[in-house]
C-alpha positions in Angstrom: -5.3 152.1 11.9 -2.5 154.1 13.9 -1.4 157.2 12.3 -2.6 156.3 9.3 -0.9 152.9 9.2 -2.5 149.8 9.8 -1.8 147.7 12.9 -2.3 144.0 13.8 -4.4 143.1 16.2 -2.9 140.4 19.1 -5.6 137.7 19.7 -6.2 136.5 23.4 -2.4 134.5 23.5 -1.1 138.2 22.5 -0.1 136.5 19.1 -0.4 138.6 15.7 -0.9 135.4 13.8 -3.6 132.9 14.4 -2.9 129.8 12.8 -6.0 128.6 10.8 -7.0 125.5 12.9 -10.1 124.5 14.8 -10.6 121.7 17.5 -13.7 120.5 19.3 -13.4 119.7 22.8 -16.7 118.4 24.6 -18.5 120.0 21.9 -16.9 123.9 22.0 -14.6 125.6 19.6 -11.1 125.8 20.4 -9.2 128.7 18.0 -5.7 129.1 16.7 -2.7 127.8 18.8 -4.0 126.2 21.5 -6.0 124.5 19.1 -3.1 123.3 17.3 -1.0 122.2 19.8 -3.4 119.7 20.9 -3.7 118.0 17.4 -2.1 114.8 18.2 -3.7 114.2 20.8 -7.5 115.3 19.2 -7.2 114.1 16.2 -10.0 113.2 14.8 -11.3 116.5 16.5 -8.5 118.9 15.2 -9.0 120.5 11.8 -6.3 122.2 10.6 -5.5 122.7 6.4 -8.9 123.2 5.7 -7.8 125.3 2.7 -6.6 121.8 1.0 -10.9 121.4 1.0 -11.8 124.5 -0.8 -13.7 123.6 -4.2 -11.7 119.8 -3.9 -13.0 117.0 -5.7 -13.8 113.4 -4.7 -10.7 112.4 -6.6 -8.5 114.9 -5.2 -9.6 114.2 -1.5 -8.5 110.9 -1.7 -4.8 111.7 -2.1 -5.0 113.9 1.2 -3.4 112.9 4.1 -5.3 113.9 6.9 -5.8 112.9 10.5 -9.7 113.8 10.4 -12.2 112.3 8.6 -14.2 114.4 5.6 -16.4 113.6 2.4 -17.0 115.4 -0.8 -20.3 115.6 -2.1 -21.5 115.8 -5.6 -22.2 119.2 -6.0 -18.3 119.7 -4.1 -19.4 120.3 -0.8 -17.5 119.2 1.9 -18.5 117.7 5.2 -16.2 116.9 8.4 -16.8 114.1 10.7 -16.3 114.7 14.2 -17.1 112.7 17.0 -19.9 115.0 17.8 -21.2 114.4 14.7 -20.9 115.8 11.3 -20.2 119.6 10.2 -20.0 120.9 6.8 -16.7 123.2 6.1 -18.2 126.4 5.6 -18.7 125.7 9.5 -15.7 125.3 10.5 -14.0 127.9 8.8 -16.8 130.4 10.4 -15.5 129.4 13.8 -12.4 130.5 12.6 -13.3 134.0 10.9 -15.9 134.4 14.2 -12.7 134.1 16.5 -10.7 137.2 14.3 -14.1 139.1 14.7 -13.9 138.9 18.1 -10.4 139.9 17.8 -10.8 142.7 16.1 -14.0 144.3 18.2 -12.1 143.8 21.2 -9.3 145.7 20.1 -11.9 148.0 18.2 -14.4 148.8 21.2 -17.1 148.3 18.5 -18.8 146.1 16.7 -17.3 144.9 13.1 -19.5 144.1 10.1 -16.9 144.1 6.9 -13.8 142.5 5.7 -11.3 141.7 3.4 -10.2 138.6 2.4 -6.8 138.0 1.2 -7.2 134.8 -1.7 -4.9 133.5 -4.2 -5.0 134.3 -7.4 -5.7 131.1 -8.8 -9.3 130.7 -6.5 -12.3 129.7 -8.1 -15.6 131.3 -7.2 -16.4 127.8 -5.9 -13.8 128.4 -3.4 -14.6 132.0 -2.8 -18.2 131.5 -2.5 -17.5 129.1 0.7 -15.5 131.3 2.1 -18.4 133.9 1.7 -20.8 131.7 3.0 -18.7 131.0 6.3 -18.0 134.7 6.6 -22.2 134.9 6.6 -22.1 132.6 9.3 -19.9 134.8 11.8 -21.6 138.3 10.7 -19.5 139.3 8.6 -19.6 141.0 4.8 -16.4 140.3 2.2 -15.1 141.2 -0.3 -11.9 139.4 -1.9 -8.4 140.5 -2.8 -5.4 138.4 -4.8 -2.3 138.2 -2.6 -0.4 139.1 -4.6 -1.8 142.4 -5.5 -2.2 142.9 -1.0 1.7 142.3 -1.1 2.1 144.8 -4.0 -0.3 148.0 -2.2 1.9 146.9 1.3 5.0 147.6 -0.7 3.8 150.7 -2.2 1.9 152.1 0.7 5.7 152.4 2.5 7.5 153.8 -0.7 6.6 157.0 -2.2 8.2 156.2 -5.5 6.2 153.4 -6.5 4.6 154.9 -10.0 6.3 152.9 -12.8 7.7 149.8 -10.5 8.0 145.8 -11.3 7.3 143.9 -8.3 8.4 140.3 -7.6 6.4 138.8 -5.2 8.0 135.7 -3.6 5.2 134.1 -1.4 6.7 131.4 1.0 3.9 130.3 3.5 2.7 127.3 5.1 1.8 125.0 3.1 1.9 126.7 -0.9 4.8 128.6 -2.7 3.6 131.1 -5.0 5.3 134.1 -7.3 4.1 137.0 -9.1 5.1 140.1 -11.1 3.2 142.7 -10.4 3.6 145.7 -12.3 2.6 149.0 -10.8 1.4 151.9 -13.4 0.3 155.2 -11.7 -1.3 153.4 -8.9 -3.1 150.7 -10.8 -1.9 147.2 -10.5 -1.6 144.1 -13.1 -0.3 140.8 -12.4 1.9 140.2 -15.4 2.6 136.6 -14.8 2.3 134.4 -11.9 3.2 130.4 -11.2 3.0 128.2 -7.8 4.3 124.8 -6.4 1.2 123.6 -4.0 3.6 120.6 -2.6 6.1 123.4 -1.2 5.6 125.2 2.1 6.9 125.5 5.6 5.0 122.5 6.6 7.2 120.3 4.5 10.3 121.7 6.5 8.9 121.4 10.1 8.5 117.6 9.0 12.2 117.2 8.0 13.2 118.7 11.6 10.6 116.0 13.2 12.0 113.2 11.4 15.3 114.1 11.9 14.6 114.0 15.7 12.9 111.2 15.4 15.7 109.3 13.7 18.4 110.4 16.0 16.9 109.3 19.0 16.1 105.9 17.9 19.5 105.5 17.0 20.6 106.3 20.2 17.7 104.3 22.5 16.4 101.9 19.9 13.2 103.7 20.5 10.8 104.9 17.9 8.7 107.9 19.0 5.9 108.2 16.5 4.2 105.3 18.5 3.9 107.6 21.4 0.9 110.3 20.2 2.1 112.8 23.3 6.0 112.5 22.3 4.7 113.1 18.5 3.0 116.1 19.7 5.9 117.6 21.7 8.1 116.9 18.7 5.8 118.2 16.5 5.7 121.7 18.2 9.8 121.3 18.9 10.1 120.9 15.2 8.6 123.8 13.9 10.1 126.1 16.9 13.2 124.9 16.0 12.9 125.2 12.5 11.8 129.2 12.9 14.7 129.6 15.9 16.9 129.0 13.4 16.3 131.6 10.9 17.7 133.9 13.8 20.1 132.1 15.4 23.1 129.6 13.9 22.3 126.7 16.6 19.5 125.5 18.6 19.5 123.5 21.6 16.6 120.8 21.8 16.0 119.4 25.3 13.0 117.3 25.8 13.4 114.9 29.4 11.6 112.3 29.7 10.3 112.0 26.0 9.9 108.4 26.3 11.1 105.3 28.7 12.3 101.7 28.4 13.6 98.9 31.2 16.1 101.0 32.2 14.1 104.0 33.1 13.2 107.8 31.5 15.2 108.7 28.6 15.3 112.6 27.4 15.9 113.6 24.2 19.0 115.7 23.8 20.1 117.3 20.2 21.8 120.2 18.7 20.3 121.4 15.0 22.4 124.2 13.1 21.5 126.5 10.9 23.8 124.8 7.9 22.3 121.6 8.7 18.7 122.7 8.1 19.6 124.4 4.8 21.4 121.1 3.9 18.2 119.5 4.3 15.5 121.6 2.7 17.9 122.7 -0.1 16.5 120.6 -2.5 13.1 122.0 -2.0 14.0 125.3 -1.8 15.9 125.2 -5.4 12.6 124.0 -6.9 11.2 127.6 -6.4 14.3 129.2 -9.0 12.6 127.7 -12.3 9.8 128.5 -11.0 11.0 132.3 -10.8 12.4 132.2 -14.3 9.5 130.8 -15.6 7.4 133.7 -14.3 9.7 136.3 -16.0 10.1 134.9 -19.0 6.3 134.9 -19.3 6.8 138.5 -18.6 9.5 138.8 -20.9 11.9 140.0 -18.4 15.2 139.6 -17.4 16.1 139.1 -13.5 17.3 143.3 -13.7 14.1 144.5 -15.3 12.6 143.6 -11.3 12.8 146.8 -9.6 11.9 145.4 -6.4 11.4 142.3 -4.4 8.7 141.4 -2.1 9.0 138.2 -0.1 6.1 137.1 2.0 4.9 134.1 3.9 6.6 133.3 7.2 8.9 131.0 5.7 10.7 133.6 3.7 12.8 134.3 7.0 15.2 131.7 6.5 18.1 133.3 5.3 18.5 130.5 2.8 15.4 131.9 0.7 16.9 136.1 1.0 20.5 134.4 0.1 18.8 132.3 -3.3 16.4 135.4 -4.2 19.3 138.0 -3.6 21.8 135.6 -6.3 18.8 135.5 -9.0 17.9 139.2 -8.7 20.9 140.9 -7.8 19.0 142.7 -5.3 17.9 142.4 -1.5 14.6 142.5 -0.7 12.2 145.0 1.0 12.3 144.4 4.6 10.3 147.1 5.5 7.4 145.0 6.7 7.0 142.0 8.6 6.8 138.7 6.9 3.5 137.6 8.2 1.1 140.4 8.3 2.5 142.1 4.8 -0.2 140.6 2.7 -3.2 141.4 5.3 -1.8 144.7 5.9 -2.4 145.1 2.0 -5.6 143.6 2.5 -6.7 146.3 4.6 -5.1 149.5 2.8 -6.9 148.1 -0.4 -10.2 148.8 1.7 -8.8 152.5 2.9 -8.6 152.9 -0.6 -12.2 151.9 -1.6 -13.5 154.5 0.7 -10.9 157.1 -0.5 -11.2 156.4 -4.1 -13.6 154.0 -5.6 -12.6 154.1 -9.2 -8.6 153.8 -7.8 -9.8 150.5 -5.8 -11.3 149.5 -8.6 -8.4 148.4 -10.6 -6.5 147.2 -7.0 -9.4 144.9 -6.0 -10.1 143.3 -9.5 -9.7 139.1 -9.9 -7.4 138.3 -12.5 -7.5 135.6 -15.1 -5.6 132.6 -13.1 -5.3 130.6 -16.8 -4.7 131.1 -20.4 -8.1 131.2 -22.3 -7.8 129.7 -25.5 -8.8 127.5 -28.7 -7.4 124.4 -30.0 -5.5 124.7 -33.5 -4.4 121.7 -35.9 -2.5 119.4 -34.1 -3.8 120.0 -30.5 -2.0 123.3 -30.2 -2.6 125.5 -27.4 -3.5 129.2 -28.9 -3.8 131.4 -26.1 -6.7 134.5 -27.0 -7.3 135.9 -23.3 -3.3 135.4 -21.5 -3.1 134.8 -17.8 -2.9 137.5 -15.3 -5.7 140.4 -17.0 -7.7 142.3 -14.7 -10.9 140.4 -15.3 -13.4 141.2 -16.9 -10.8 140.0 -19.5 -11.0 139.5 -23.5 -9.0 139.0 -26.6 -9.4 138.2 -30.0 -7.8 136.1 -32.9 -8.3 135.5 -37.0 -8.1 131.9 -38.1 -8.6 130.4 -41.3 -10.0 127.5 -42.7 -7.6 123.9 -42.7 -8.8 122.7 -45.8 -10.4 123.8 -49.4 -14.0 124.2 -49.4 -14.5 123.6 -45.3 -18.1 123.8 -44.3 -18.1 124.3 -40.7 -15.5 124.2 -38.3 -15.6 122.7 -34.9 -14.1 125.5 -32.1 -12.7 123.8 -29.1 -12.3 126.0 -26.2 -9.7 125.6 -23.2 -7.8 126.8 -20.2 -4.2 126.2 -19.5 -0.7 126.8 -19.6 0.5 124.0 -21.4 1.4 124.3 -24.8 -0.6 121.3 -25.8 -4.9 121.0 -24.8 -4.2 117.4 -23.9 -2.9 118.6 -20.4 -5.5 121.8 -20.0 -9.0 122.1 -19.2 -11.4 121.5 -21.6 -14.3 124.5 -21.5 -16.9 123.3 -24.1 -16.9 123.3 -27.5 -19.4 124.2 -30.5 -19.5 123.9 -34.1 -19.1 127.4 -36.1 -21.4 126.7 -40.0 -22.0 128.0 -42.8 -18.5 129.1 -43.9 -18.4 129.7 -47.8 -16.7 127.0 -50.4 -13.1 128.8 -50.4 -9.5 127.2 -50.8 -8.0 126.5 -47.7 -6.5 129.6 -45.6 -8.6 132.2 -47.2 -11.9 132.3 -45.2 -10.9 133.9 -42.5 -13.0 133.3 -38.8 -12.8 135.8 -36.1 -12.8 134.5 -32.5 -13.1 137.3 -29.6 -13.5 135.7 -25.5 -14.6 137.4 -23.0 -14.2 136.2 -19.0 -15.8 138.0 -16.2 -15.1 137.9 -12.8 -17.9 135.3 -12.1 -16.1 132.9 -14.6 -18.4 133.2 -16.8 -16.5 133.0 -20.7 -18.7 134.8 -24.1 -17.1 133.7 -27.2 -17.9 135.4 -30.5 -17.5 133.7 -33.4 -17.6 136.0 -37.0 -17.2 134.8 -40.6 -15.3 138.0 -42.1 -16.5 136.9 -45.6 -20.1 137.3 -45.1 -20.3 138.7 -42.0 -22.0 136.1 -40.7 -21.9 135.7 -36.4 -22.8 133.6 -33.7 -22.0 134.3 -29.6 -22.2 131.1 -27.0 -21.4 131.4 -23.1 -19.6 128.9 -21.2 -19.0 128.5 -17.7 -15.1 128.4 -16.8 -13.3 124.9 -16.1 -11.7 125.4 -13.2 -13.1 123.6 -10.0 -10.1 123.8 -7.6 -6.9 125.0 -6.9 -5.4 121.8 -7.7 -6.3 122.3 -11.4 -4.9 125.6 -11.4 -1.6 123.3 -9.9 -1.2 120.9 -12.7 -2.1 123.5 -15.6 -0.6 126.1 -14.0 3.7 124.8 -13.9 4.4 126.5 -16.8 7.8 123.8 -17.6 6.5 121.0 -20.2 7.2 117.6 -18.8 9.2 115.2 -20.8 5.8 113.8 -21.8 4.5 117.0 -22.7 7.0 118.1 -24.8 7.2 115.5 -26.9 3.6 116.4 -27.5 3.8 119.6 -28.5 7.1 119.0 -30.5 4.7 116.0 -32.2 2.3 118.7 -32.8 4.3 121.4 -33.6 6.1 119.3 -36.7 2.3 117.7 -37.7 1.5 121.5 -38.9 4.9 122.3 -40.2 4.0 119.0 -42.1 0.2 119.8 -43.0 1.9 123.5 -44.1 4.3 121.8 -46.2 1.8 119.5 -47.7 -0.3 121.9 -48.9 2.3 124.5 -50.5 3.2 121.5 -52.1 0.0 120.3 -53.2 0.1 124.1 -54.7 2.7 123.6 -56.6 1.5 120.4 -58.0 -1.6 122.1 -59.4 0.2 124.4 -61.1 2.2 122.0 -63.0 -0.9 119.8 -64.0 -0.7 120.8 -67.0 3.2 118.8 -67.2 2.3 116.2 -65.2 0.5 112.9 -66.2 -2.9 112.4 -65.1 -1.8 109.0 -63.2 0.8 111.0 -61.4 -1.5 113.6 -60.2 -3.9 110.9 -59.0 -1.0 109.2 -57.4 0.8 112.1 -55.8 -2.5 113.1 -54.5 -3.8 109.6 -52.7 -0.1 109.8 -51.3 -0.9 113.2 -49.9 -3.9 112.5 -48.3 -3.1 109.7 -47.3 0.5 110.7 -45.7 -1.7 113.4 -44.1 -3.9 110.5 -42.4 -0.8 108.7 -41.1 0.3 111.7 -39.8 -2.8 112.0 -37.1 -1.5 108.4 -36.5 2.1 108.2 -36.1 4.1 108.7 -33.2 7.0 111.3 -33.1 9.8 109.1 -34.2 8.3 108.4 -37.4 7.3 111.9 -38.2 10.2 112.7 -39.6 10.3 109.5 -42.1 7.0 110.5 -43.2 8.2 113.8 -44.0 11.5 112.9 -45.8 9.2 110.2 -48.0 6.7 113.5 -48.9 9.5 115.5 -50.4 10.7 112.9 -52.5 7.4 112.0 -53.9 7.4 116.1 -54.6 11.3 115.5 -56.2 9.9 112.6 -58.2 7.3 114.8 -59.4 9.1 117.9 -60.0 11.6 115.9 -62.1 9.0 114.2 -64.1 7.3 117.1 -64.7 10.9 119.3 -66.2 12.0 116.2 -68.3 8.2 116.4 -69.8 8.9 120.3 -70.2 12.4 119.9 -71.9 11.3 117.0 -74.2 8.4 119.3 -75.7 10.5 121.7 -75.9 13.0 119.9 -78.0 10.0 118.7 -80.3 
């Protein structure tokens, strides 16, 4: 801290930023840049997105592409292979925090004992306990913060007038694009809503610059360079130099002599990128991250103005491109107070000022947030949110249902995270069976379910019959094993798939609804309708009802149009009976 402002610390290269990778060279550590430029060269020695192995499954691993070799264990740990033998990833990553440590005391004169670690929102405490285990490992005590909530304090911490604010948080790094509204309330801080695209990230740019280079030149010499692993390198570091040259200047100059050689002798590689070509190739990437914008504010319920200001972090939110696309969807530029890359760890740090300043303040600042929906499953395989995404956890909700049909027993509660609209495509929690419920026509006993999540994952459901009073609490422990699970039920848009789903669904219990009222209406005619029809008209219904579990959504509608002219068949009967006694 300088003046009451935080500063970042250079490491030994007098960098700010020490990129997350770890080689082994004759059996020592080498940290950060040097480490990664050496990759192709080392690599099944080089470890470098070792995020990607946080809390990752067997299945998951296996659609990794990565230079190094790892395993997954059954209880999720994860094990790299190097050539000096085997290391398990809380390891590795503890070279990497014991290399910041160092950092930091040398800058510090003393010795440093606590941190803060900067997570996203969407980590499990699978993935948070490794990192706590490899902070152990260097001698160092954490505590973690959401990112987005870091980004939110920087803001704040450099504007005064930040006591009724909604913040958009547009997080561009590496390898993950993330959003968030954060809304700001006297200096406590919510995430409203927040969505992410795991495929997206700077990475994915530096490797469109690479292959560009590498197509060009073996157009020109017939050569290809990826067979070379020291030209792969170079290009490799001339790609993403390139790539972050650009977002300053409108041309760059790429000179690399004697990249490669053939019979006739050395050939160099010689190009000329601009700044409009780049943004012609990653355009399509970067237009992914608008719906994923608008999908975050309509979960808010907000409207592009109702953002009072925009946060982007992440060192890929340089590129003018992004500050151009964010600037056209919220009329607004954003904060360019601070820089890029340290904004979120600067955040990091001021939320720790703040513990010691104000506990019950830091509180609220430094809470995890619900990263999913928490819900039950209604007729149909309906998603009913009762705990929303984005609550400062601990985190609860309630909801009253009722009973689907007359004289219901029990009723089986299914219990599951998500943000898609049908439980199909969430995570299925657990489920029980509630008993006991009174004999009562359908939709009048009425079940109370209330859902609590702490901030250990840990999800207390409470289960009440409001007729007799009658109650029953059961504790689960929360799906969510990885990040990639918080990736697939986390998009927010319903595939094409999906949707037809839930629009299945959705008109199965507009169906079931319409059955019933129907079914109401019957009984009260009994007494004008023949006993064969009643018998009749009832078999149909029930049976109708079966074939709607059955049927795909083309046919729903059929089996709706053929219900209501049963019911007009019925109906008819059932007058013409009423006007012939009447005439007798």
């Amino acid at each position: 801290m300088e003046a009451d402002r935080p500063r970042v610390a250079e490491n030994i290269e007098g960098e700010r930023v020490t990129p997350s990778v770890l080689a082994i060279i004759d059996g020592s550590p080498l940290v950060g840049v040097t480490a990664k430029r050496q990759t192709f060269l080392n690599p099944k020695n080089t470890f470098y997105t070792t995020k990607k192995l946080l809390g990752i499954t067997p299945e998951q691993a296996s659609s990794l592409d990565l230079t190094y070799d790892f395993s997954v264990g059954d209880s999720g740990s994860v094990t790299i292979r190097a050539e000096d033998g085997a290391h398990p990833l809380e390891e590795i990553i503890s070279s990497i925090f014991l290399r910041l440590k160092e950092t930091a005391e040398s800058t510090l004169g003393y010795s440093v004992k606590n941190a803060v670690i900067a997570v996203p929102s969407y980590y499990t405490n699978v993935q948070k306990s490794t990192l706590t285990d490899a902070a152990l490992r260097s001698g160092l005590e954490v505590k973690f913060i959401n990112e987005d909530i870091a980004a939110a304090i920087a803001f704040a911490s450099i504007d005064q007038n930040t006591k009724n604010r909604n913040v958009f948080v547009y997080d561009f790094g590496g390898h993950s694009f993330s959003v968030s509204v954060v809304k700001i309330r006297d200096n406590s801080y919510e995430v409203a809503a927040s969505a992410r695209d795991l495929t997206l990230g700077g990475a994915l740019f530096d490797k469109m610059v690479f292959d560009y280079l590498v197509e060009e030149f073996k157009k020109k010499t017939n050569i290809d360079l990826t067979t070379d692993p020291a030209a792969v390198q170079k290009l490799k570091d001339t790609a993403e130099r390139v790539k972050m040259e650009l977002s300053t200047s409108l041309t760059s100059d790429i000179q690399l002599p004697y990249i490669a050689a053939d019979e006739s002798g050395p050939k160099h590689l010689e190009e000329k990128l601009s700044r409009a070509q780049l943004e012609r190739m990653v355009l399509p990437e970067l237009l992914k991250t608008i719906p994923i914008c608008k999908q975050v504010l309509e979960e808010c319920r907000m409207e592009p103005q109702h953002i009072t200001d925009l946060v982007l972090c992440g060192g890929q939110s340089r590129m003018p491109k992004i500050q151009e696309l964010t600037k056209e969807l919220f009329g607004k530029d954003a904060s360019r107070a601070l820089n890029f890359d340290e904004l979120i760890a600067i955040g990091a740090v001021l939320s720790s000022t703040i513990t010691l300043q104000a506990p019950k303040a830091a509180e609220q600042q430094t809470m995890l947030f619900n990263p999913l929906d928490l819900g039950i499953e209604l007729f149909g395989g309906l998603m009913h949110p009762i705990v929303p995404l984005g609550l400062p956890m601990p985190a609860e909700g309630s909801t009253i249902i009722s009973i689907a049909n007359d004289n219901q027993k029990e009723i089986d509660i299914k219990i599951f995270q998500g943000q898609s609209k049908c439980t199909a495509n969430n995570l299925s929690v657990g489920s029980f069976t509630f008993k006991n419920i009174e004999t009562a026509p359908k939709g009048e006993a009425l079940i109370k379910i209330s859902m609590l999540i702490n901030a250990v994952g840990t999800i207390t459901v409470t289960v009440q019959n409001l007729v007799n009073g009658e109650l029953l609490r059961t504790q689960f422990l929360h799906a969510i094993k990885s990040e990639e699970d918080i990736h697939q039920n986390a998009q927010g848009t319903l595939q094409a798939q999906e949707e037809e789903k839930y629009q299945a669904a959705k008109l199965s219990v507009e169906i079931h609804k319409e059955i019933h009222d129907l079914m109401r209406v019957i009984h009260h005619l009994k007494a004008v309708i023949s006993e064969n029809d009643f018998v009749d008209v009832k078999k149909d219904f029930e049976k109708l009802t079966t074939e709607i579990e059955k049927s795909p959504l083309e046919d729903y509608i059929k089996l709706r149009d053929d219900m209501r002219l049963k019911f007009t068949r019925i109906l008819r009967n059932a007058m013409n009976k009423t006007i012939e006694t009447q005439a007798l």
